[in-house]
C-alpha positions as CSV (number, residue, x, y, z in Angstrom):
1,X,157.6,58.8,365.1
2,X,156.5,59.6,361.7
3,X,157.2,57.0,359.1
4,X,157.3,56.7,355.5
5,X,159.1,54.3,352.9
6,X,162.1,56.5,351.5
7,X,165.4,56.5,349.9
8,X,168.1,59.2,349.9
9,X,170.9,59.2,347.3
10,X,174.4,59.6,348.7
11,X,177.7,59.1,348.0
12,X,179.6,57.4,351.4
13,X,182.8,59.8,349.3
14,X,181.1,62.6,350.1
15,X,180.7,62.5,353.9
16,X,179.7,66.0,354.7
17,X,176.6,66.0,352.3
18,X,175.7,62.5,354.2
19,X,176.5,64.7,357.8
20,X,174.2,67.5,356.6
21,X,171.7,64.8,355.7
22,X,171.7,63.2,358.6
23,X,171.6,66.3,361.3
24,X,168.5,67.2,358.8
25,X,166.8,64.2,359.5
26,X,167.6,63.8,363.3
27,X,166.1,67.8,363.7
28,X,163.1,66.4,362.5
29,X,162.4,62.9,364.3
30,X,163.1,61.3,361.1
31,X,165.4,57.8,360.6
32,X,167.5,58.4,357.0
33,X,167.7,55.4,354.5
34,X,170.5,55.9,352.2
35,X,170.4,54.7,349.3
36,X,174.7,54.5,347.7
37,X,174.7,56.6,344.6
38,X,176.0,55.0,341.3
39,X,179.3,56.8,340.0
40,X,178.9,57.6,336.6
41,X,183.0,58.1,336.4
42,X,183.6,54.4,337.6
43,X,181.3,52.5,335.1
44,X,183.5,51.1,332.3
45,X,182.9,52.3,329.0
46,X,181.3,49.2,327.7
47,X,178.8,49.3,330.4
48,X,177.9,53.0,329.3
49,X,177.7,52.0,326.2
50,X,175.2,49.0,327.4
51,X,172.8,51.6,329.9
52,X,172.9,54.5,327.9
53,X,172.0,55.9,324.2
54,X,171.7,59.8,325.5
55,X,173.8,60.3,322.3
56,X,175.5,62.7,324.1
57,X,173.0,64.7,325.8
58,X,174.1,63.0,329.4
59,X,177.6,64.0,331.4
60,X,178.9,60.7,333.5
61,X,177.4,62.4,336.4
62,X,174.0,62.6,335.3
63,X,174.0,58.9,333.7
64,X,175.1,58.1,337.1
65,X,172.2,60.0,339.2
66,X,169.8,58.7,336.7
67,X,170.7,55.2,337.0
68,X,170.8,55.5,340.7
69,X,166.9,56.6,340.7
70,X,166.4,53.8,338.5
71,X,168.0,51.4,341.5
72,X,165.4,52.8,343.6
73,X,162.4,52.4,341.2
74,X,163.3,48.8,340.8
75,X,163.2,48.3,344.6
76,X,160.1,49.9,344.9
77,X,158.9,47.1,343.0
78,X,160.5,44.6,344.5
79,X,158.8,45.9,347.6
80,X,155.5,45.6,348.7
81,X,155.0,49.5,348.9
82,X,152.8,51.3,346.7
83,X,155.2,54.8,346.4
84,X,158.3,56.1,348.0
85,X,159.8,59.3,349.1
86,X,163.1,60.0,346.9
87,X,165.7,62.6,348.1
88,X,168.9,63.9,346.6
89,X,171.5,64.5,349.5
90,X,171.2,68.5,349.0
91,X,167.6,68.1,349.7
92,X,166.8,69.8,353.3
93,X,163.3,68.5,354.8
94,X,161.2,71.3,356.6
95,X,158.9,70.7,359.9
96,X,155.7,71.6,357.4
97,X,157.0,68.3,355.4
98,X,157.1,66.4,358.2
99,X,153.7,67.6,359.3
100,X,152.3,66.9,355.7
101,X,153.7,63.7,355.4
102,X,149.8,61.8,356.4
103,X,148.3,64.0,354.0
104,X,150.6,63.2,351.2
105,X,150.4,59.2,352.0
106,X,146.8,60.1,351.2
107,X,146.7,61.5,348.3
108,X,149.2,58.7,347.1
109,X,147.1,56.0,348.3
110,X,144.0,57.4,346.4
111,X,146.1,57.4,343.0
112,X,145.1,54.4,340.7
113,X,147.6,56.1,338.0
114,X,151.3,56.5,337.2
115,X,151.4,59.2,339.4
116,X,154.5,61.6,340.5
117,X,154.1,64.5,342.9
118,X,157.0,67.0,343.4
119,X,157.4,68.1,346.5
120,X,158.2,71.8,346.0
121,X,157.0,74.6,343.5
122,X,157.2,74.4,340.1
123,X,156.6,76.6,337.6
124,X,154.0,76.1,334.9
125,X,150.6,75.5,334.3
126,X,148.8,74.3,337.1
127,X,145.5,73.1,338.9
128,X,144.6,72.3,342.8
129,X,143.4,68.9,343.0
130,X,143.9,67.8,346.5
131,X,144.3,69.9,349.8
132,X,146.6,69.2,352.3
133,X,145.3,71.7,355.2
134,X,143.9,75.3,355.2
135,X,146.7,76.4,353.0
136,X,148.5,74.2,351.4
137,X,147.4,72.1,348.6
138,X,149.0,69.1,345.9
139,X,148.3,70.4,342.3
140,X,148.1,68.8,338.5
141,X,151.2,70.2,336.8
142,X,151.2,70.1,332.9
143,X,155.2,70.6,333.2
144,X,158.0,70.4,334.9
145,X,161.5,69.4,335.9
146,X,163.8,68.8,339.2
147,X,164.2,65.8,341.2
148,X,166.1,66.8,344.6
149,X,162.7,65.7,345.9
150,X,159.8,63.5,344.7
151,X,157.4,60.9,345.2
152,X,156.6,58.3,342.6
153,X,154.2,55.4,343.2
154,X,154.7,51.7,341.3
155,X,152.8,52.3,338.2
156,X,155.1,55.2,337.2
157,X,158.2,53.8,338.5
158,X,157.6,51.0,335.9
159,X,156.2,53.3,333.3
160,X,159.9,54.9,333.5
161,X,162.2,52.1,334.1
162,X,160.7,50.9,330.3
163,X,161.2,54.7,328.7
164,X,164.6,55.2,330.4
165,X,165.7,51.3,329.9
166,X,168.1,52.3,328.0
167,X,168.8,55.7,329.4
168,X,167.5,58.5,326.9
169,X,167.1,61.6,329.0
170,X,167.6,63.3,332.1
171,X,166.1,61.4,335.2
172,X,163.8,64.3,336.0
173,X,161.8,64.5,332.3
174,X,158.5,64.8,334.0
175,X,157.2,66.7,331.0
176,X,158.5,64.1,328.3
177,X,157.6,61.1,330.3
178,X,153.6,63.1,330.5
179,X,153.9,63.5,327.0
180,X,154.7,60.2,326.1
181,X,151.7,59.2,329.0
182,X,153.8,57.4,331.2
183,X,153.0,59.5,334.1
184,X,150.7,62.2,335.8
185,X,152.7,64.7,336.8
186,X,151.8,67.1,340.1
187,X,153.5,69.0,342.7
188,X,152.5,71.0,346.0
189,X,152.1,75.1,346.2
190,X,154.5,75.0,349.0
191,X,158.2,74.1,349.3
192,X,157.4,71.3,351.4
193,X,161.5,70.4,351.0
194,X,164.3,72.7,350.1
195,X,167.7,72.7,347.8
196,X,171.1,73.8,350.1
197,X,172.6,76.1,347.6
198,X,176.2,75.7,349.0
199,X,176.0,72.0,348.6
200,X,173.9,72.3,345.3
201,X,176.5,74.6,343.9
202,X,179.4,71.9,345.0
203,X,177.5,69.6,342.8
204,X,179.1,65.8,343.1
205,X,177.7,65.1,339.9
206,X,179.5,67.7,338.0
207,X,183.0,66.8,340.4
208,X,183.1,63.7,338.9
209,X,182.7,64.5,335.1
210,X,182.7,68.5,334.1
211,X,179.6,70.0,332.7
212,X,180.0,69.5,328.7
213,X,179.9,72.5,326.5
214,X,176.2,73.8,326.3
215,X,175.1,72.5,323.2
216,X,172.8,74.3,321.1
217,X,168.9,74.0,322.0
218,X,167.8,73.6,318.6
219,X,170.3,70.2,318.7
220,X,169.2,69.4,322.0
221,X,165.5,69.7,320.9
222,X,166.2,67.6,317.9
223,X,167.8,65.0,319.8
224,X,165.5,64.9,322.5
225,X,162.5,64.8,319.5
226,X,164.2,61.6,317.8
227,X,164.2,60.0,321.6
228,X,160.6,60.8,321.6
229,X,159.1,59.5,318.1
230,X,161.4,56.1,318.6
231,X,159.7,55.6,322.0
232,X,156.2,56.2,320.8
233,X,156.8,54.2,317.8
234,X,157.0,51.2,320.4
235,X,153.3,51.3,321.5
236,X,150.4,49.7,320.3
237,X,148.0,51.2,318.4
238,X,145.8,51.2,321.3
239,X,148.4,53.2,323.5
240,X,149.2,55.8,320.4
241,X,145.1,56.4,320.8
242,X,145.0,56.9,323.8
243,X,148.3,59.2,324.2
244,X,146.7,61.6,321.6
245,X,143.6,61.6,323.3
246,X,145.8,62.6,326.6
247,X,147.4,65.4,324.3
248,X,144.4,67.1,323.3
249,X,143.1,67.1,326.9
250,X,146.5,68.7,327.8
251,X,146.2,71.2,325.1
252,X,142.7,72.2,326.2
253,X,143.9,71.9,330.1
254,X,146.5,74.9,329.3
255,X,143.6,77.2,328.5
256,X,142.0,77.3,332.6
257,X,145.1,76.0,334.1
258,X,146.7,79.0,336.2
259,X,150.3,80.2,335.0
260,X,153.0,80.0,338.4
């Protein structure tokens, strides 16, 4: 049976989400480890005062989905494991997955930095770095966003725990956290794993606390901005060097990089 270290988030109150995830698993030889999301609703309001300073930019749900990522990070590193496999329960695994799952242990194994890999399309500028088989391959993303599947090896677990410590943005910031240099950010050219709309569209998260008005972007960006200049105020002098150099290569990476 194929193995790999994993955790699922899933709420045991929402039983036909852990039903689907389970059948899912079973149909492809694979054991599921859940992992018992964090509510964002049941967190007293002095403890979202004390994990969170989104000033506003997070519903309940979300502070509650990132926090429960978090959880898993922090086992990870109480582990002995260098990545793991993270799922969100509306997350549906395919056979190619389960038949790329050696590949992807590889390519994990051979990273040496805070590395992420998605594990479906996304959009942006990209590069193929590593090949999986005849077809499919892993490749450097300068952007990106989603986390219904994902994995994330110790460096940038830790990397993220100190950005999001306390919480600041959405869990799945890959392109803020690549700014700021905590991680390398890639994904695969296939849809190695895939989102169930029905279930995605019955979203817990937004059950529990109702989506907030959309605010405006340009607030959103200014908020997000301040988040971003406080957090690289806190490195050395050293690390600031070093992020710009990473910039400039980015900058110069968008010019070959192909647009998906």
């Amino acid at each position: 049976m194929t193995t790999m270290y994993h955790s699922i988030i899933s709420s045991s109150k929402a039983p036909a989400r852990r039903k689907s995830v389970e059948e899912n698993f079973a149909a492809l030889g694979l054991q599921p480890n859940f992992f018992e999301a964090i509510m964002g609703d049941e967190l007293s309001q002095q403890e979202l005062n004390t994990v969170s300073q989104a000033d506003g930019l997070l519903t309940l749900g979300e502070i509650g989905c990132a926090l429960s990522h978090l959880e898993i990070y922090k086992q990870l590193l109480r582990s002995s494991e260098p990545y793991i496999f993270i799922f969100e329960d509306d997350a549906r695994l395919t056979r190619e997955f389960v038949r790329a799952i050696p590949a992807i242990q590889r390519f994990m194994a051979g990273q040496d930095k805070p590395t992420v890999l998605s594990l479906h399309r996304i959009r942006g500028h990209v590069h193929p770095v590593f090949r999986l088989d005849s077809e499919k391959r892993i490749l450097h993303a300068l952007a990106g966003s989603t986390g219904h599947g994902y994995v994330i090896n110790r460096q940038a677990a830790a990397n993220i725990l100190k950005a999001q410590t306390p919480l600041r943005f959405e869990i799945d910031a890959w392109a803020i956290y690549q700014k700021l240099c905590y991680i390398t950010f890639y994904t695969t050219d296939f849809d190695f794993i895939q989102v169930d709309k029905a279930l995605a569209a019955r979203s817990l998260i937004d059950e529990i606390s109702p989506k907030r008005h959309k605010l405006d972007s340009k607030i959103v960006k200014r908020l997000k901005d301040r988040q971003i200049r406080e957090l690289y105020g806190q490195k050395s002098l050293q690390e600031k060097l070093l992020c710009q150099l990473f910039r400039l290569g980015r900058h110069i990476q968008a010019l070959y990089y192909q647009e998906i």
